[in-house]
C-alpha positions in Angstrom: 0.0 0.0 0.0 2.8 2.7 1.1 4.5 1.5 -2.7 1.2 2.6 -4.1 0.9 6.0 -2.4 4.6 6.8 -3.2 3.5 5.8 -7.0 0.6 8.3 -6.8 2.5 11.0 -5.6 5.2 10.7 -7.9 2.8 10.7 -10.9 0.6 13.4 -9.5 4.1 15.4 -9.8 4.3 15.0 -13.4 1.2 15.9 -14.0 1.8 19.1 -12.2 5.3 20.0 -14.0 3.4 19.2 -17.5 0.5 20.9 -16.9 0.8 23.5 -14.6 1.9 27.3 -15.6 2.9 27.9 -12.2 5.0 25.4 -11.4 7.2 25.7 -14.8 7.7 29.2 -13.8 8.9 28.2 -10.8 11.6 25.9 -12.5 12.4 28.6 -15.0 15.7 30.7 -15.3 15.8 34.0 -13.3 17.7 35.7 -15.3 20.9 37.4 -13.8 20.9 40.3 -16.5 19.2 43.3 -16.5 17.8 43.5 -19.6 16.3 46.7 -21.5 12.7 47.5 -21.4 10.8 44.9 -23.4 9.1 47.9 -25.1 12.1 47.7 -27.7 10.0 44.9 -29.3 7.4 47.1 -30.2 9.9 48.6 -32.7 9.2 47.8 -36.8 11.8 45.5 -37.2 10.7 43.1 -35.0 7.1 41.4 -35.7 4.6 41.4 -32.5 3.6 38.5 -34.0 6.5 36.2 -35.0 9.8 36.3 -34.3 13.4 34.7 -35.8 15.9 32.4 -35.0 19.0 32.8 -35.9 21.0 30.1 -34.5 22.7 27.1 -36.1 21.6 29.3 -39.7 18.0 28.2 -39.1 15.1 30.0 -39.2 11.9 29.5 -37.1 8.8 31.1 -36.2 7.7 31.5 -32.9 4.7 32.7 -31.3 3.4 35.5 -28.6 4.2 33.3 -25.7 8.0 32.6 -26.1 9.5 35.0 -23.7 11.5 38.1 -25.0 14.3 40.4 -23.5 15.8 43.3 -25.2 19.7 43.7 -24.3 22.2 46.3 -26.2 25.6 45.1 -28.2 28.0 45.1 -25.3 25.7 43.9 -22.5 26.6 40.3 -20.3 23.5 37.9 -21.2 23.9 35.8 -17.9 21.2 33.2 -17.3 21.1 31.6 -13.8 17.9 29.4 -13.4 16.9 28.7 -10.6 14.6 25.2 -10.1 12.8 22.6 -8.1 12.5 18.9 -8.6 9.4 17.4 -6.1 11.0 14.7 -5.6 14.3 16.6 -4.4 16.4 15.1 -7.6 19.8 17.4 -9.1 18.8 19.1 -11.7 21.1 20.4 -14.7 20.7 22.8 -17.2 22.0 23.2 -20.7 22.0 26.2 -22.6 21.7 26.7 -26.5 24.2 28.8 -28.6 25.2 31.6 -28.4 25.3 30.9 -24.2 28.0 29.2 -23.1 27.8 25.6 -20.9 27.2 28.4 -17.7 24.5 30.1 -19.7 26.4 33.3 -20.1 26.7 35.6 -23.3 29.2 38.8 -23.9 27.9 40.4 -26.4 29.9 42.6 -28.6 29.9 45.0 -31.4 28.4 43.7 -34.3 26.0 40.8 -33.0 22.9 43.1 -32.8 20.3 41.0 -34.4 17.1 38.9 -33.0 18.3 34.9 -31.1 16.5 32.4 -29.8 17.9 30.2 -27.5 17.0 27.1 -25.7 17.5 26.3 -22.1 17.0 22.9 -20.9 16.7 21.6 -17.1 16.9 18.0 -16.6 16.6 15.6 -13.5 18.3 13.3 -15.2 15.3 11.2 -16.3 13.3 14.0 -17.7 14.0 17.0 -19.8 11.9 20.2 -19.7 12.9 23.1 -22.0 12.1 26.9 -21.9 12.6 29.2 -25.0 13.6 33.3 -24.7 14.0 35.1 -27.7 17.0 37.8 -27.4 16.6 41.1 -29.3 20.2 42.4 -29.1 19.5 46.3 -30.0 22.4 48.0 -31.8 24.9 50.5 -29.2 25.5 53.3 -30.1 28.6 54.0 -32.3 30.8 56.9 -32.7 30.4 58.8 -35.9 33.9 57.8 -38.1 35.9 60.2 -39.8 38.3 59.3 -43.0 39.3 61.6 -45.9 40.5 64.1 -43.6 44.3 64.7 -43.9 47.2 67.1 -43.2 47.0 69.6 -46.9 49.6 72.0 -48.5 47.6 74.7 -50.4 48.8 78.4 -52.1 47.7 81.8 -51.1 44.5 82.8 -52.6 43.6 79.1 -53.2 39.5 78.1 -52.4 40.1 75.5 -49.7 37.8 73.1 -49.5 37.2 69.9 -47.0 35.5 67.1 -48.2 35.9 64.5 -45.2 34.1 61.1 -45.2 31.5 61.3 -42.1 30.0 57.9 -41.3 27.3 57.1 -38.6 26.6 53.5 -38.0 23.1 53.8 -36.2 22.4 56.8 -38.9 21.9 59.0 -36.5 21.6 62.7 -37.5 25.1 64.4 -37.0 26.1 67.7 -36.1 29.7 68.8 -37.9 31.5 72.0 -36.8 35.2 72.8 -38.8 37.5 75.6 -36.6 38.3 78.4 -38.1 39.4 80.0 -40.5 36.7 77.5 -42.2 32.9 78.1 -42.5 30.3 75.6 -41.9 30.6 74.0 -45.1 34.3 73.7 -44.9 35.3 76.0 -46.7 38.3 78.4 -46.8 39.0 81.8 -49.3 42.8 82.1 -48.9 44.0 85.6 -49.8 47.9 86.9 -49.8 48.2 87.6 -45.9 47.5 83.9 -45.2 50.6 82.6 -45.2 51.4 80.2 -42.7 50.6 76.6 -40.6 47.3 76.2 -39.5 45.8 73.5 -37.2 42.0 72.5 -38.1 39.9 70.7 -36.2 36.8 68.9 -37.6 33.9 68.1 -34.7 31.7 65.3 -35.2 28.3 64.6 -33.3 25.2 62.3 -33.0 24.4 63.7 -30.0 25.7 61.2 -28.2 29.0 60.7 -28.8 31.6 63.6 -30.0 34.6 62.7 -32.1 37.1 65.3 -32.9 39.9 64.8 -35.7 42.5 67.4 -36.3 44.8 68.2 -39.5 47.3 70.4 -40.6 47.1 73.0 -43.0 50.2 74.7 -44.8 49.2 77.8 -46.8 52.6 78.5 -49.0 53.7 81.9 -50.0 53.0 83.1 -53.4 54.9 85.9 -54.7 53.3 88.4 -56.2 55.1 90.7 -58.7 55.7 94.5 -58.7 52.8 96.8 -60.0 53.8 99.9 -62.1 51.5 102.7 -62.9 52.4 105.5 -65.5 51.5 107.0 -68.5 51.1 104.6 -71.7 52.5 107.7 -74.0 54.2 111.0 -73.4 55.2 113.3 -76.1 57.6 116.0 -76.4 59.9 118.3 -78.2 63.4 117.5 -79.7 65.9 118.9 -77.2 63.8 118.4 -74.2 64.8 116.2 -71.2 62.6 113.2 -70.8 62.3 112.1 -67.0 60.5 108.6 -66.3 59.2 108.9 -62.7 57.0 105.6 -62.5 54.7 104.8 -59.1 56.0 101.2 -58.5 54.9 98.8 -56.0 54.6 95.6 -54.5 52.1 93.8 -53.4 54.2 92.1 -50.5 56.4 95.0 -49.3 59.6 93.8 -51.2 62.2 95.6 -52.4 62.0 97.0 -56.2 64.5 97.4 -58.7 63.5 99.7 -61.9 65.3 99.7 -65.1 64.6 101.2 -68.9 65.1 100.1 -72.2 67.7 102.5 -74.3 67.9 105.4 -75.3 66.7 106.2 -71.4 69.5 106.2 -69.1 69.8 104.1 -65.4 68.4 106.8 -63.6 65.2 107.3 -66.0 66.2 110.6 -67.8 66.7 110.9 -71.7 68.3 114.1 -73.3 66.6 114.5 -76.7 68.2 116.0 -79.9 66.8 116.9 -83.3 68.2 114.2 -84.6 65.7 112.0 -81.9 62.7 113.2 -83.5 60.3 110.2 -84.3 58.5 107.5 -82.3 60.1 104.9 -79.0 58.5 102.1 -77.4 60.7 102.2 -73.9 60.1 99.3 -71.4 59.6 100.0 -68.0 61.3 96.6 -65.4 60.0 95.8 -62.0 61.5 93.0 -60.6 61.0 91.9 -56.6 64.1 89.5 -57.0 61.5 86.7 -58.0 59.5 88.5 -60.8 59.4 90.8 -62.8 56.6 93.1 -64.9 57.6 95.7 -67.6 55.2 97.9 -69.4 55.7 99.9 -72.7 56.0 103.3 -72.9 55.4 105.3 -76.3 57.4 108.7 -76.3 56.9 110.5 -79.3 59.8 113.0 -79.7 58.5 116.2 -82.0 60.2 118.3 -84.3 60.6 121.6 -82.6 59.7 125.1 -84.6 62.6 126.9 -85.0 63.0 130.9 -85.2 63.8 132.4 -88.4 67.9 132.8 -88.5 68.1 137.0 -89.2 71.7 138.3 -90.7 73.0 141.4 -92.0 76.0 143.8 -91.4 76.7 146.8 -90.1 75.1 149.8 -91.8 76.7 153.4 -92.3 75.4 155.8 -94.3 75.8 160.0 -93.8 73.0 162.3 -92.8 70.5 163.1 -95.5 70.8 159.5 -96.9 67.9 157.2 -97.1 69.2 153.9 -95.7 67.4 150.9 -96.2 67.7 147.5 -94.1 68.0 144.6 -96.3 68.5 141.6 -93.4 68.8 137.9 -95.1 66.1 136.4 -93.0 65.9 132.3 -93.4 63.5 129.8 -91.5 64.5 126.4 -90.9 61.3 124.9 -91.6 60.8 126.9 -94.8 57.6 129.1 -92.6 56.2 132.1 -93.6 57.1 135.2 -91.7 56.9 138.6 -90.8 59.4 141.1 -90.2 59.2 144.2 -87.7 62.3 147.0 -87.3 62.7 149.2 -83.9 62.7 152.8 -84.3 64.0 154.9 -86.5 62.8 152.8 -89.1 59.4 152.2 -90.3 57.6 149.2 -90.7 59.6 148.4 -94.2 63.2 149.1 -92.9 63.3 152.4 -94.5 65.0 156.0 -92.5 65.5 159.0 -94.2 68.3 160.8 -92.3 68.6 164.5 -91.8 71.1 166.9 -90.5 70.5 165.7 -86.9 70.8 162.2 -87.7 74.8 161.5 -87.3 75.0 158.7 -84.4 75.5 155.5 -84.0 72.0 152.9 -83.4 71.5 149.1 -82.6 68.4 149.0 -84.3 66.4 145.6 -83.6 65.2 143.5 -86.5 62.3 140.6 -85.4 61.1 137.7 -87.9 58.3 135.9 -86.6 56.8 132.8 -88.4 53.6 131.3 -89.0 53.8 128.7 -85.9 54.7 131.7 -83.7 58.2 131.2 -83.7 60.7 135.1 -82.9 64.0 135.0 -84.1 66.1 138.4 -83.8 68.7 140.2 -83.8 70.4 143.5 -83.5 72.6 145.5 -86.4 74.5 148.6 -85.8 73.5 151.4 -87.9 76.1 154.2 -88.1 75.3 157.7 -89.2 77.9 160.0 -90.4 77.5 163.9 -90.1 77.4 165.2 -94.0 79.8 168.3 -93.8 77.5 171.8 -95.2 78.8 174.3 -97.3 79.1 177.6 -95.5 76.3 180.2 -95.8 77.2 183.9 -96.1 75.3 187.1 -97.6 77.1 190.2 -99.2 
């Protein structure tokens, strides 16, 4: 009879592990973990419905009731069941893959993804298994940063940064270049820029900040000389030509200036008349490193020329008409006119009386047609005329 009750017992105890909810969640793994909120199942990528399997590359589908826990990449999945056997027997537990024989899991980078694993407790006669699905949520990853590398540019280059920015979880990112760059990474050199410059690009998700810095040469360019002057000058045959450029340079170096012939070294040109006619002359600025020039027209002009007057002395005796006869030439082969200082008339003509004897520098003017006045001066000398006595008987 006691074998009988003993029997009763133990196969009222399977009927209770088999059939009641209760007592299998009594036998069922606490887990150790913390896991995250099992609202991360509600998310779109995981059916409320059915979930996967990805172990041992099979696929199943699984139903409402298979327990779920949400855990991040990173996270230690520890399962530590805790059981009871009625009839006070050992019991052992396997876990499926990924757990390890102690039920344990570190997660890691990379293994986000949806698992379901198996635990199994046995007495050693019988086997009861419990499934969990694991949704292993992606952690957060630091924006990456490639592309972005130490530069050498030239004054007055358009800098531009063109990094490769990569977020993992796509999250929206917040990127902030130092200055002298804008917000677009972008950089209008100008001549005062040279130097070494240290940038720093700034990289959020709003999470995590990552920072990467480069360097930045911005080499010297030389900029030549400027000149300003006149593109043409003209002048007259005999006159002194005197170059007096504004030159300058961009970078505060020193200038040399030099001229073409027939201009001397220090920028002067004597003309002749035998210069008239038309010269290109070149105009050199050079910084040491470069050099400009710029052409100069100077157009050198036949001057007018006074008529050339000549004639020698004049004597003649009182009472005598004496008439100037000068030989008057013009260079240029111009028209002229001719005027006479007192005592003669406009014609070079003085009818001399008793009173007349003397001696006179009389000034004799030829002007031409361009406005040209030659002169010149010619003694006149007047001889008293001796008069026969005068008497009355």
């Amino acid at each position: 009879m006691k074998r009988l009750i003993i029997i009763c017992v133990f196969l009222c105890s399977l009927l209770l592990i088999s059939c009641s909810d209760e007592l299998t969640t009594a036998i069922e793994d606490l887990s150790v973990a913390t896991p995250t909120s099992a609202a991360a199942f509600e998310d779109d990528s995981v059916s409320s419905s059915s979930f996967v399997k990805v172990i041992d590359d099979k696929v199943e589908k699984q139903d409402d009731e298979v327990e779920k826990r949400t855990y991040r990449e990173g996270d230690l999945i520890s399962f530590d069941p805790i059981g009871v056997d009625p009839d006070g027997d050992v019991i052992t537990y396997k876990f499926s893959r990924p757990l390890d024989e102690k039920g344990e899991w570190q997660t890691e980078i990379g293994d986000a993804g949806t698992y379901q694993i198996t635990i199994t407790a046995s007495d050693g006669k019988t086997e009861v298994e419990k499934k969990v699905i694991l949704l292993i949520l992606s952690a957060n990853r630091a924006p990456s940063i490639e592309n972005f590398d130490d530069l050498t540019v030239k004054e007055g280059d358009l800098v531009e940064l063109d990094p490769s920015i990569f977020d993992y979880n796509a999250d929206e990112l917040t990127i902030e270049y130092s200055k002298p760059f804008d917000e677009e990474g972008k950089w209008q050199t100008d001549y005062e820029d040279e130097g070494t410059y240290v940038v720093k690009l700034t990289v959020s998700d709003g999470e995590t900040t990552v920072e990467k810095q480069i360097t930045v040469i911005v080499a010297d360019v030389n900029r030549p000389p400027v000149i300003e002057y006149a593109e043409h000058i003209s002048v007259l045959d005999g006159d002194t030509v005197s170059f007096s450029p504004v030159v300058s340079d961009p970078d505060g170096d020193d200038v040399t200036v030099s001229y073409s012939m027939p201009v001397s070294s220090d920028g002067t040109w004597m003309t002749s008349s035998e210069d008239v006619g038309t010269y290109a002359v070149t105009i050199t600025a050079s910084d040491g490193e470069d050099f400009v020039e710029k052409i100069v027209t100077v157009i050198v002009n036949h001057r007018n020329l006074a008529p050339v007057i000549s004639l020698d002395e004049v004597r003649a005796e009182e009472t005598d008409r004496v008439v100037l006869k000068p030989v008057i030439i013009d260079p240029e082969g111009d028209d002229f006119t001719v005027e006479y200082s007192e005592p003669f008339d406009s014609d070079g003509v003085w009818v001399t009386d008793y009173d007349s004897a003397g001696t006179y520098d009389v000034v004799i003017t030829a002007t031409d047609e361009n406005g040209e006045v030659g002169s010149y001066t010619v003694k006149v000398v007047i001889y008293d005329r001796n008069r026969a006595p005068e008497f009355s008987i």
